[in-house]
N, C-alpha and C positions, 0 to 999 in steps of 0.2 A: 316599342323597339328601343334599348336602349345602344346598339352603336350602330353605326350607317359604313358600311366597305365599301358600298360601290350602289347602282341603283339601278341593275338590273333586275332584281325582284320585285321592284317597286310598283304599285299601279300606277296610273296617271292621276287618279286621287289622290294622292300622297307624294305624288313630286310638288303636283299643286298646292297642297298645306304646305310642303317645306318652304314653296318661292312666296307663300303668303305669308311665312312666316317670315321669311328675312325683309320682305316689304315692309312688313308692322316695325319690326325694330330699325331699319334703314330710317324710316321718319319718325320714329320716338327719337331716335339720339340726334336726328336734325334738329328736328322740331324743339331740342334740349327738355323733352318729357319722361326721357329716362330716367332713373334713381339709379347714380352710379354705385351705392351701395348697395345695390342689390346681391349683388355676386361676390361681396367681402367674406364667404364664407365660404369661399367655392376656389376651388383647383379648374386651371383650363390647361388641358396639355394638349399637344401636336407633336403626331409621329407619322414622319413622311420618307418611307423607304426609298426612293428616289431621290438624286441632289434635286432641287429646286428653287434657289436662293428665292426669285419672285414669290411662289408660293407658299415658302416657311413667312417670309417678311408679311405678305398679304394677311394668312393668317395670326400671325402676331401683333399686326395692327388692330385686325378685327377685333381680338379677346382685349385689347387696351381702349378698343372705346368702348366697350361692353362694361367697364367697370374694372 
C-alpha cells in the first residue's frame, strides 16, 4: 500500500503493524538510535483538507525528528 486515506479498509492485522510501527520509531528516536540521515533523500509532505493548526504542527514535528 502506498498511501493510507483513512483505515476503513484496513484489517486489524495491519492497524497492528502500523501502531508497531510508530512504537519501533517512537524508541529509536528516544533511545537516540535513529540515523537522522536516513531520510536526506526523501520529501515528506502533508496535506490536510481540514483547517487544523494542532494537527498540521503535530505532523510537522513528527517529519522533523524523523530526520
Amino acid at each position: 500500500m502506498q498511501h493510507l486515506l483513512g483505515i476503513e479498509d484496513l484489517s486489524e492485522g495491519e492497524i497492528r503493524d502500523i501502531l508497531d510501527r510508530a512504537a519501533y520509531y517512537a524508541k529509536a528516536i528516544e533511545g537516540d538510535k535513529w540515523d537522522h540521515k536516513k531520510l536526506d533523500d526523501k520529501i515528506v509532505i502533508t496535506l490536510f483538507f481540514e483547517p487544523s493548526t494542532r494537527t498540521l504542527i503535530s505532523f510537522d514535528i513528527a517529519a522533523k525528528r524523523l530526520g
